[in-house]
Structures are given as structure tokens and as C-alpha cells.
VMD Tcl script that draws the C-alpha trace (Angstrom):
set ca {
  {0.00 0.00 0.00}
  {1.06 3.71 -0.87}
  {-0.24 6.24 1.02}
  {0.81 9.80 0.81}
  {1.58 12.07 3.78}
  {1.04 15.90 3.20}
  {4.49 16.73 4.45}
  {7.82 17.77 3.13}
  {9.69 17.80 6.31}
  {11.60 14.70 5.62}
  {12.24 14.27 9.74}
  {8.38 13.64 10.25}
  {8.07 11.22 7.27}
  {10.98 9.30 8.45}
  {9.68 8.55 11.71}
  {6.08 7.78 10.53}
  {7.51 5.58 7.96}
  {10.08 3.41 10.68}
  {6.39 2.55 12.97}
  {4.73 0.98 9.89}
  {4.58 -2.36 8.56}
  {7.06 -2.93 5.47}
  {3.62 -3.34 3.49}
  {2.75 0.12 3.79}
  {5.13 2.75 1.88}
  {4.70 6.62 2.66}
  {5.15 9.22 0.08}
  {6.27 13.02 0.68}
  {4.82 15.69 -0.95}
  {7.59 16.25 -3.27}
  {7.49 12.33 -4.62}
  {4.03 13.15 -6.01}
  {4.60 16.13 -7.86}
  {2.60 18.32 -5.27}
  {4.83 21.83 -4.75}
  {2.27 24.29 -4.06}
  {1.51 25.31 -0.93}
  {-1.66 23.65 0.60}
  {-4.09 26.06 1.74}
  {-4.83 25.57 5.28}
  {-7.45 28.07 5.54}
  {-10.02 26.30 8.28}
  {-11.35 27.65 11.56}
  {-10.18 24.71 13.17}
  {-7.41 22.56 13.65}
  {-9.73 19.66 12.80}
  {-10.58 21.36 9.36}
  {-7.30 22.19 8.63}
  {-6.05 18.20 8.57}
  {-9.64 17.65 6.52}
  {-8.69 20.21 4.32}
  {-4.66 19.03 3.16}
  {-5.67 15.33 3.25}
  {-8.86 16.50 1.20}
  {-6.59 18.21 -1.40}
  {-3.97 15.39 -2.08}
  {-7.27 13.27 -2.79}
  {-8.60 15.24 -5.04}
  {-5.81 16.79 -6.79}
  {-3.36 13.89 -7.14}
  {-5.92 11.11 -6.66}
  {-3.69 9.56 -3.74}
  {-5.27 7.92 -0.59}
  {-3.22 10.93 1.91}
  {-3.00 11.66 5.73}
  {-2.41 14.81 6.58}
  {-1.78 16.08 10.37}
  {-2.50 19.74 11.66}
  {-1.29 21.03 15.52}
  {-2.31 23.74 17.45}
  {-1.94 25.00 21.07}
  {-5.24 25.92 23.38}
  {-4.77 28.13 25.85}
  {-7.15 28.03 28.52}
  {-7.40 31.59 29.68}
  {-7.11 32.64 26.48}
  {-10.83 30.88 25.27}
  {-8.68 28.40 23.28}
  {-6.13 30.59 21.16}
  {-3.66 30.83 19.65}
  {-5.50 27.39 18.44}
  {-5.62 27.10 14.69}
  {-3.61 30.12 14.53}
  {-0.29 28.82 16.98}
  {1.88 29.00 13.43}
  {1.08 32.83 13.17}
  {0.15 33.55 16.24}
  {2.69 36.82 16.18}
  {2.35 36.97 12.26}
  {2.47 35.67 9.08}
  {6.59 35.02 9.47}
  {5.60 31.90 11.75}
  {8.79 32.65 14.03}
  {8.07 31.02 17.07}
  {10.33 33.26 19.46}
  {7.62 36.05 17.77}
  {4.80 33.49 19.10}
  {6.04 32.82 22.46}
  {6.80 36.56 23.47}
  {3.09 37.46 22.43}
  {2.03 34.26 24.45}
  {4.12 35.19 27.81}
  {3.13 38.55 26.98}
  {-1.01 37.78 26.91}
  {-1.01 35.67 30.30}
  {1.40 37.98 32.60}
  {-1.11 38.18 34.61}
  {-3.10 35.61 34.46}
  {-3.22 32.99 37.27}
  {-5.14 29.99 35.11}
  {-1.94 29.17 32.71}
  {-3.58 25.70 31.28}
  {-2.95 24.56 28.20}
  {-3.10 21.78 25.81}
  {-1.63 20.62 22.29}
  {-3.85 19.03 20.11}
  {-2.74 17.11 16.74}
  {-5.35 16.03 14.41}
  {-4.70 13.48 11.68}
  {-7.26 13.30 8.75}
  {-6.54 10.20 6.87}
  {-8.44 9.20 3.63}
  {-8.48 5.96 2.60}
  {-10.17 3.65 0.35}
  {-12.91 6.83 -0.18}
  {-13.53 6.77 3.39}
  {-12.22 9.49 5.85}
  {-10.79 8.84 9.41}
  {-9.88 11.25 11.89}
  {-7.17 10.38 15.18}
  {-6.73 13.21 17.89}
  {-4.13 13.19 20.29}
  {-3.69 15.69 23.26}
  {-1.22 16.78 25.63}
  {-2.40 18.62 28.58}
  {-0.27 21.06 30.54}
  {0.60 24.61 31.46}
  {2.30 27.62 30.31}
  {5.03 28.67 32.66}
  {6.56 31.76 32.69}
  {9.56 31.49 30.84}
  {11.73 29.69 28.28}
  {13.14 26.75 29.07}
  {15.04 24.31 26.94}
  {16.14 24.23 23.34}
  {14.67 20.72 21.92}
  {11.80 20.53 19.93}
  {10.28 23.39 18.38}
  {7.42 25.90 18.22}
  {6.51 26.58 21.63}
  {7.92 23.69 23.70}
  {9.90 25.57 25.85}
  {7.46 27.41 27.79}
  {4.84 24.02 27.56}
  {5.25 22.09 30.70}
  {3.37 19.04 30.06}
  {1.09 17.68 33.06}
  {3.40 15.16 35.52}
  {6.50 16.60 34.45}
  {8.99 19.14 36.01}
  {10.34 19.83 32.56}
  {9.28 21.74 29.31}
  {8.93 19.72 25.96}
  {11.73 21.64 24.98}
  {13.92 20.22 27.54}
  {12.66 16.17 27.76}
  {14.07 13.72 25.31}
  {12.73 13.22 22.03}
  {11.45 9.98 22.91}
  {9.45 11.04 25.87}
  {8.24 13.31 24.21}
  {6.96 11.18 21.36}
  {5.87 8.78 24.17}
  {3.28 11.71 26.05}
  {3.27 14.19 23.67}
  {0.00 14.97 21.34}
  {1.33 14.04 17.75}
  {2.69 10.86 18.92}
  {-0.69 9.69 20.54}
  {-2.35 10.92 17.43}
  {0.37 9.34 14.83}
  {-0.14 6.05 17.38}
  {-3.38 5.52 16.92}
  {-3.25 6.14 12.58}
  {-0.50 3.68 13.07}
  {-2.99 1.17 14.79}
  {-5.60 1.69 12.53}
  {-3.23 1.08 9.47}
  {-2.06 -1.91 11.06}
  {-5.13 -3.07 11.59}
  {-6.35 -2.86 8.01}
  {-3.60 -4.67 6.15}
}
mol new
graphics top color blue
foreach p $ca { graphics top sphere $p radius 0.5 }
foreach p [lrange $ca 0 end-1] q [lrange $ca 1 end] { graphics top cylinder $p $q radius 0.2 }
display resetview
């Protein structure tokens, strides 16, 4: 089985590829042809998975999965949520993001938060969706330099540490795109 991811970032594909059965081969964007940029133009983070998987289907006739992320910020009714990319602007720099974050809940006591990853797969003409979630809280400072986006000021319920500063494989182990990629990886298993 082929099945196309809507990624480029060969990191991601890599690692998605080494949990699958031999039986199931993942393609990158780039192997397809696809170079455009998908829009990702939905009011939710949900939407935005439904809307990349949705356009690899259609376009390039591939069955596609297609994973979006966003961080929910309690106090802050849910943003930057389907925004977190451009939370500070359309240059997606996440030290940008994470100063206007810090900046928003100075002085707010309620610092909860959660990541959410949201995998829309389509498959034989049928669509799937697998949600993982990380729950946590926003501390008050950076801390760490692993990962990316805004792990270093995401302390993730349990833990004394930021994302930013726990191994990769913890991470991958508790965090919300590994429960999410986890359970696609079940279901694909499950199906062969």
C-alpha cells in the first residue's frame, strides 16, 4: 500500500515511515509532484487536517494523511489554536509566538494549556480522523532548546520539565502528535 503524507519535512516522514509495517510505503509531498503550498485556511485545527488530506485526494488522486497542531490556551478561550503557526504573524517565528504568548497571560493565574494534533486520513474513499492531546501549562519562561514551536514554555502535566527540555522519545511517548500518529498507526495496522 502507498499512502501519501502531506508533508515535506523529511524528519516527520521518516519517523512515521520506521512505525509501519514494510507493506505500507509513505510518500512526501515532493514524490508526487505536489509543490504548491496547501491552503490551510479552516477555523479549526480539525478542518485544517480535513482540508490538506482532502486536497492530495482530489488533486493527485492519492489515498493521503495529513496532520495539523495547534496549542489551546485556557485563559485565552482556546487561542492561539488554529492560529499557533502565526500567532505573532504571518513570518511563523516562534520566538515572535512565544513573546506574544508570555506577553497575553502575565497576569493571568489559570496558565492551562493543551496541544492538540489532528490526523485526517483518507483511505479507500472513506475518511478517518485520530486526535491526540497533551495537557499542561504555560510557565513563565523559556526553558530548553529541543523541539520546536513553543515547547519551551509548555510544561506538560506530571512533568517538572518543558517539551523543549525532555528527550525526544518522551516526548513522542506523552506528547499529542505521537498519541495521534499512534493511533493512525494502529488503525493502518489493523487494516492490512
Amino acid at each position: 500500500m502507498k499512502l501519501v503524507f502531506a508533508s515535506n519535512n523529511k524528519n516527520k516522514i521518516a519517523e512515521i515511515q520506521s512505525m509501519l509495517p514494510e507493506s505500507i510505503q509513505i510518500l512526501s509531498l515532493e514524490e508526487i509532484g505536489c509543490l504548491e503550498e496547501i491552503p490551510e485556511t479552516a477555523e479549526t485545527i480539525e478542518g485544517n487536517a480535513i482540508l490538506k488530506a482532502d486536497y492530495v485526494t482530489q488533486k493527485y488522486g492519492y489515498d493521503c494523511f495529513a496532520d495539523d497542531t495547534g496549542l489551546e490556551v485556557t485563559a485565552l478561550n482556546g487561542a492561539p489554536g488554529v492560529y499557533s503557526a502565526r500567532y505573532a504573524g504571518e513570518q511563523k517565528n516562534a520566538d515572535d509566538n512565544m513573546n506574544k504568548l508570555l506577553q497575553a497571560l502575565q497576569n493571568q493565574e489559570n496558565r492551562s494549556a493543551q496541544f492538540k494534533t489532528v490526523i485526517a486520513l483518507n483511505l479507500d474513499g472513506k475518511q478517518f480522523l485520530f486526535t491526540g492531546i497533551a495537557k499542561g501549562k504555560i510557565i513563565a519562561e523559556k526553558k530548553g532548546t529541543n523541539g520546536f514551536g513553543y515547547d519551551p514554555v509548555f510544561q506538560p502535566e506530571n512533568f517538572a520539565e518543558t517539551f523543549a527540555e525532555l528527550p525526544l522519545e518522551t516526548k513522542n511517548t506523552i506528547g499529542h502528535r505521537g498519541k495521534a500518529v499512534n493511533q493512525l498507526i494502529d488503525f493502518l495496522n489493523s487494516t492490512k
